[in-house]
C-alpha positions in Angstrom: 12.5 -13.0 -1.4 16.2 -11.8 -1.8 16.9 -8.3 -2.9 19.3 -7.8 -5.2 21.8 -6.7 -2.3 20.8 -10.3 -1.2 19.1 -9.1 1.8 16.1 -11.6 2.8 12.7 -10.2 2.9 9.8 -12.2 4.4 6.2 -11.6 4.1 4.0 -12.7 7.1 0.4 -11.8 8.1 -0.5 -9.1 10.4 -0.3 -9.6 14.3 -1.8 -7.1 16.2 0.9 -7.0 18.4 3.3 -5.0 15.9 0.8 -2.8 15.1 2.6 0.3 16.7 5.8 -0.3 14.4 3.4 -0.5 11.7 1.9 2.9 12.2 5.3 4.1 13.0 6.8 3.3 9.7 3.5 4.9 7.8 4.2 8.0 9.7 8.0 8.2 9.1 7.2 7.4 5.3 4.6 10.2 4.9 6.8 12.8 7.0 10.0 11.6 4.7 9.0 10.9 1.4 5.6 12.1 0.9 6.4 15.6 2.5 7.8 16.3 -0.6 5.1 16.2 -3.0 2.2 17.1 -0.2 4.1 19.8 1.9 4.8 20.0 5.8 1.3 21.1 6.2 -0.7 18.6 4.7 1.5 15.9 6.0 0.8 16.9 9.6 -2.9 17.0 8.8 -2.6 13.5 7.7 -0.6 11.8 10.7 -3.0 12.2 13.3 -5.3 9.6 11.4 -2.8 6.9 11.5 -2.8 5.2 14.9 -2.9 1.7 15.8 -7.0 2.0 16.4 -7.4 2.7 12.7 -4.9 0.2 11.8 -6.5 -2.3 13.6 -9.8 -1.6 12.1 -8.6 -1.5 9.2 -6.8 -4.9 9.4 -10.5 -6.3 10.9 -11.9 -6.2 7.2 -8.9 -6.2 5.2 -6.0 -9.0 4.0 -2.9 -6.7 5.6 0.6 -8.1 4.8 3.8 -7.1 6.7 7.0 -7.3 5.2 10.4 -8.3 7.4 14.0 -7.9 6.9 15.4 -9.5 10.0 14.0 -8.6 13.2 12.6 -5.2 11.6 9.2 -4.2 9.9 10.2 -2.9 6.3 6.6 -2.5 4.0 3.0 -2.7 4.9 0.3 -3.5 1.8 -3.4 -4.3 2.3 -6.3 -5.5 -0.2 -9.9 -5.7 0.8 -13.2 -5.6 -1.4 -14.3 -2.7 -2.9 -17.7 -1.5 -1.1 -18.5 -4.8 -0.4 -18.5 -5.6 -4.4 -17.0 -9.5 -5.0 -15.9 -8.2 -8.1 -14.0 -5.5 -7.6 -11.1 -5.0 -4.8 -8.4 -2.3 -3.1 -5.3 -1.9 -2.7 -4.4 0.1 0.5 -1.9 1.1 2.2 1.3 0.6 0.7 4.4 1.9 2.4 7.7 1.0 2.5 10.7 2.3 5.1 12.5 4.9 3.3 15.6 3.6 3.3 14.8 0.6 1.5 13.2 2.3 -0.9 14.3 1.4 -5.1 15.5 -2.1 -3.8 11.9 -4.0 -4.9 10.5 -4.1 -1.9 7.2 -2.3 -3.1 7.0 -4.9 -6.3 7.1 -7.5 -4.0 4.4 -5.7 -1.9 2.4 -5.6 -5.4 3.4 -9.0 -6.3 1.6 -10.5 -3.0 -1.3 -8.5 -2.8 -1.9 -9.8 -6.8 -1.6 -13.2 -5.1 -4.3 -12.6 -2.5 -7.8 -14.6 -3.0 -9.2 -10.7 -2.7 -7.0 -9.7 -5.7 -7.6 -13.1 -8.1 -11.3 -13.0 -7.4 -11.7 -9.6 -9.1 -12.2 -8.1 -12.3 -11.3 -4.3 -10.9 -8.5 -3.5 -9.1 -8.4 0.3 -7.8 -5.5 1.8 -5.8 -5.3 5.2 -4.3 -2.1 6.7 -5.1 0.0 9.5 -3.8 1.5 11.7 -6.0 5.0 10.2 -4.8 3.8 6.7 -6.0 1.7 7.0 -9.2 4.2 6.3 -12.0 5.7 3.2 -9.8 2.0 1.6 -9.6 1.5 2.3 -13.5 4.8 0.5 -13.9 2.9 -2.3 -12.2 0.0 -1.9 -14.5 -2.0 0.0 -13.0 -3.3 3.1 -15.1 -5.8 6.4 -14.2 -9.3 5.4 -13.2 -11.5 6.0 -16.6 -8.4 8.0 -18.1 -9.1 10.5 -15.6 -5.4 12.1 -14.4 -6.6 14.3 -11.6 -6.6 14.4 -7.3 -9.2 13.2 -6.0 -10.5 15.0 -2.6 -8.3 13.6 -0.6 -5.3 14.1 -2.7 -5.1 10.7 -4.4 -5.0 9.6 -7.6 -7.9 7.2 -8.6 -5.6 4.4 -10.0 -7.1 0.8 -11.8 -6.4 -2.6 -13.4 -9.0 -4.9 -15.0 -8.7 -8.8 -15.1 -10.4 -10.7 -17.5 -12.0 -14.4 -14.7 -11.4 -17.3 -16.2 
């Protein structure tokens, strides 16, 4: 994919190997971006969870996509089932590097996960949003779980899109 700026982004699989610069990037986004809407506090509470032993468990059950621009890890998106359910699926973690934030990357993010088998299978979508990225994922579609416009217990918002199966 070409941004608008007409720099190349390429999606590839996960490799376990570049799983440090994968949880280095989270980290940077939730200490730069998400800071804002979460405060220093909550933030710090948050980064010790994301290391590259929960990102390779999480990668052991779920389809995780890495995006490139060059020789340098740009977004990171993830679908998996829901609980096990072969009709329902998640969407998890979504981050993009800060500074290429607003240049499409996370649509195309969106755009690939909706391309998974895990994603086209499903009649449910759900996606646990941050308060930073809840009106970009309703812009993809994506609206409050049964109407329902409240944080969850971990500070999320409980976000869903229904498909009609052919």
């Amino acid at each position: 994919m070409k941004l608008a700026n007409g720099t190349e982004i390429i999606v590839k699989p996960y490799q376990e190997e570049n799983a440090e610069e994968i949880v280095n990037l989270i980290i940077r986004n939730l200490k730069e971006v998400n800071v804002k809407d979460y405060g220093e506090k909550a933030i710090a509470e948050q980064v010790p969870i994301y290391d590259v032993n929960w990102l390779k468990s999480r990668a052991g059950y779920a389809h995780e996509y890495v995006f490139w621009n060059e020789n340098k890890i740009v977004g990171i998106g993830g679908i998996t089932s829901f609980w096990g359910c072969p009709t329902e699926s998640i969407l998890l973690n979504i981050f993009v590097l800060s500074e290429f934030h607003g240049q499409g990357i996370g649509s195309y993010i969106i755009d690939t996960l909706e391309s998974d088998e895990l994603f086209l299978r499903a009649e449910r979508i759900e996606i646990p949003s941050s308060i930073t990225a809840v009106e970009f994922y309703r812009k993809k579609g994506y609206d409050y779980k049964n109407g329902i416009k409240e944080l969850d217990d971990e500070q999320h918002y409980r976000l869903e899109k229904f498909r009609e199966l052919n």
